[in-house]
C-alpha positions in Angstrom: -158.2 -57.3 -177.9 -156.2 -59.7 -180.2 -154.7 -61.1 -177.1 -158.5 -62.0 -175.3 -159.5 -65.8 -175.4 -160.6 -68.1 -176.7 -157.7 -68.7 -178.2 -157.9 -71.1 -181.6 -155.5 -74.4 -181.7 -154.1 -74.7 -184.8 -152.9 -71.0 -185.2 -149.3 -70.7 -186.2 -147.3 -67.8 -184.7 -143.9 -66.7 -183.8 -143.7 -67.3 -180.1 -143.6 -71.6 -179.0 -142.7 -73.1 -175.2 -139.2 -75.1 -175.4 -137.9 -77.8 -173.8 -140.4 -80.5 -171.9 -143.7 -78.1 -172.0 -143.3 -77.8 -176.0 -146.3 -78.2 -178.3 -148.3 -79.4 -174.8 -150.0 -76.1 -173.9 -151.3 -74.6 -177.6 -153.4 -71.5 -175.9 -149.7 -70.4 -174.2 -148.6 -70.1 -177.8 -151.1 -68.1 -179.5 -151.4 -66.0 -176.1 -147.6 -65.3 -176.0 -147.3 -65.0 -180.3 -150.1 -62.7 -180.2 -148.3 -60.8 -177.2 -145.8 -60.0 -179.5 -147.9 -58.7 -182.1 -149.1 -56.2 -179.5 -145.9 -55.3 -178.1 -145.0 -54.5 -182.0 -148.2 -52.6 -182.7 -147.6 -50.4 -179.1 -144.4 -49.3 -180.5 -146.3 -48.3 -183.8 -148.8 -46.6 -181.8 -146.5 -44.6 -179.7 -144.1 -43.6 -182.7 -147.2 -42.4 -184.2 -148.7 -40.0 -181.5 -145.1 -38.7 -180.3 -145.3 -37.1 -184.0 -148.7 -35.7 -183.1 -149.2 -32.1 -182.4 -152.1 -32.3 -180.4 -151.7 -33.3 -176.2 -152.2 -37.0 -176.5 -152.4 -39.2 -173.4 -152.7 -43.0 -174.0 -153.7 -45.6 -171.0 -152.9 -49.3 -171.9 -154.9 -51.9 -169.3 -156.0 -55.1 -169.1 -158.8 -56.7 -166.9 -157.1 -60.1 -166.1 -154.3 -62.8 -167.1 -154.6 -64.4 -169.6 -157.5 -67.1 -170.0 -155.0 -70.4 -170.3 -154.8 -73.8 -169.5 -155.2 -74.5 -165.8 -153.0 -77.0 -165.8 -150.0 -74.4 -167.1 -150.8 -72.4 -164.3 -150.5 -75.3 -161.4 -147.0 -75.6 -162.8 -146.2 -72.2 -162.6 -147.3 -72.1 -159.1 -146.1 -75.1 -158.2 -149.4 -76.2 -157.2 -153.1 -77.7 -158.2 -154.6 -74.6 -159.1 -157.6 -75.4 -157.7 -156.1 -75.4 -154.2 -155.1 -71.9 -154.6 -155.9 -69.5 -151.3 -157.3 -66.2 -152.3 -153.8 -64.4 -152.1 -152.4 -66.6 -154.6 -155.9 -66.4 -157.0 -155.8 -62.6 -156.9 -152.0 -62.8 -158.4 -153.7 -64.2 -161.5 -155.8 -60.5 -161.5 -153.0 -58.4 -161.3 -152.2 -56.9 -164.5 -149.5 -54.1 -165.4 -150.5 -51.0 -167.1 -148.9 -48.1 -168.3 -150.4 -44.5 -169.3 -148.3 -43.0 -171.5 -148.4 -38.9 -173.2 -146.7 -37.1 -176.0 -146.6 -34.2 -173.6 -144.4 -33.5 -170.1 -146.7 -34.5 -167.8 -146.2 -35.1 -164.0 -148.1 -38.3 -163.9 -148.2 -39.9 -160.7 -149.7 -43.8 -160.8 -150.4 -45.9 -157.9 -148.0 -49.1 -158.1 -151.4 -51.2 -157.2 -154.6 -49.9 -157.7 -158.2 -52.2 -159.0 -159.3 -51.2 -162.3 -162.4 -49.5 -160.9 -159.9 -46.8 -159.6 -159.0 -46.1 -163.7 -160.9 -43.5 -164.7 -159.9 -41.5 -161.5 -156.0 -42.1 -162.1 -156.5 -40.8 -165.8 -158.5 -37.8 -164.6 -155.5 -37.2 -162.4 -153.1 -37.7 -164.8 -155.1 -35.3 -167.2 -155.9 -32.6 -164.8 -159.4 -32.9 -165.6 -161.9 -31.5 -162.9 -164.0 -34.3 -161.2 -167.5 -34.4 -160.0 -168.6 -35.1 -157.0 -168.3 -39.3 -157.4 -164.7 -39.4 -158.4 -163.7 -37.2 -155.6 -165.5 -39.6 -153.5 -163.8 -42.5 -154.8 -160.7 -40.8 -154.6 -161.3 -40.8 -151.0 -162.4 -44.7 -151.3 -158.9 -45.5 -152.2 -157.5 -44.6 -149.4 -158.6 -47.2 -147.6 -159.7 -49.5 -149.7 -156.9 -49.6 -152.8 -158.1 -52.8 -154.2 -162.3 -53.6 -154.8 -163.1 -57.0 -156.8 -166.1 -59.0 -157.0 -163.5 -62.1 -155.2 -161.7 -60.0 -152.2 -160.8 -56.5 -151.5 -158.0 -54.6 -149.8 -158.4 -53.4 -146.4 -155.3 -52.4 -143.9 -153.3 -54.3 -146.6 -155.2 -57.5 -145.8 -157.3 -59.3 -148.3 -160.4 -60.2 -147.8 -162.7 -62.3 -149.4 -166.4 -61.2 -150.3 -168.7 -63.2 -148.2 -166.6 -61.9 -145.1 -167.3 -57.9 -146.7 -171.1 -58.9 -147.4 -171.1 -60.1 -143.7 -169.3 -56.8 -142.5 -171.2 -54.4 -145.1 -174.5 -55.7 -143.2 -173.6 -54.6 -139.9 -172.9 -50.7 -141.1 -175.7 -48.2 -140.8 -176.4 -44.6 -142.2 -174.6 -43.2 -139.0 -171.5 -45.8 -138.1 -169.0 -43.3 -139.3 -166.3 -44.7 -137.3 -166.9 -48.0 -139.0 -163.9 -49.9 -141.3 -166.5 -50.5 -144.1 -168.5 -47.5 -143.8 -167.1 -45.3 -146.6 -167.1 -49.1 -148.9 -170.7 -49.4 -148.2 -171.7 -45.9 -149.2 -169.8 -47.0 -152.5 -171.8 -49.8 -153.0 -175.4 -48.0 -152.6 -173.4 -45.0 -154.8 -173.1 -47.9 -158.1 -176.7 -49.2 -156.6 -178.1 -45.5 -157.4 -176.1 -44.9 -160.6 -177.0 -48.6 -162.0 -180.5 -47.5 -162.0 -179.9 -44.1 -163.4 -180.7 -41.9 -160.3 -177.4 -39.5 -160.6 
């Protein structure tokens, strides 16, 4: 969490740009000094647990990049990030994560998965017997790997969300064949658990 925006000007840490971008982009500063805080406190974490009798399996995540100046970005990309197509925006919501154990475990992790398919990769991981919804979700990923609220994955095409709503509408209770059926039964599955009908 020390790493989350907003980040405050004025903090001194360890970690500074060089060369032409120096003292211009403040927030990169704190982000990347406070980075190394965490990177420092992982290791203290890890060293701690792998002395730990008890089976201990740790997940490290994130939800997004970090929250910096726009203008930083457009020169990473090369571009005004304002012009960026939906390809190139959902590069800015990939995050890595890791789930580590002080156990032998035979973890396998998808390389790219959205972070609503978390809970179902640690269950995995763990072994942990699933109820009905996970197994369905399990069954989600397959075709759809990535769900955001901007695009989603489908036959490793992105696609942005008013071109799903359009699609979503045209499934019904019996289009089994259809591309979006199993998304849309996912969507009225979170419609039904938001309002506490499990």
């Amino acid at each position: 969490m020390q790493n989350h925006a907003t980040y405050l000007y004025g903090y001194e840490g360890e970690v500074q740009l060089t060369g032409k971008y120096r003292g211009k982009y403040p927030d990169v500063d704190e982000y990347l000094s406070l980075l190394k805080l965490t990177d420092k406190d992982t290791k203290a974490l890890i060293e701690y647990f792998s002395a730990v009798p008890d089976d201990t399996m740790i997940v490290f995540f994130g939800d997004h990049q970090p929250m910096i100046d726009k203008d930083f970005y457009s020169k990473l990309l090369g571009q005004d990030f304002s012009s960026v197509t939906v390809p190139e925006n959902s590069k800015l919501y990939k995050i890595p994560y890791f789930v580590w154990t002080n156990y032998d475990a035979d973890i396998e992790v998808p390389e790219e998965a959205s972070i609503n398919y978390l809970p179902n990769i640690i269950l995995n991981a763990a072994g942990v017997a699933k109820n009905d919804w996970f197994n369905f979700t399990d069954e989600m990923f397959t075709d759809y790997p990535i769900v955001t609220e901007n695009f989603i994955e489908v036959n490793e095409k992105l696609v942005e969300m008013d071109q799903v709503h359009e699609r979503l509408d045209e499934v019904k209770s019996d289009s089994y064949g259809h591309p979006y059926y199993r998304l849309k039964k996912f969507q009225l599955g979170v419609y039904v658990r938001a309002l506490g009908r499990n």
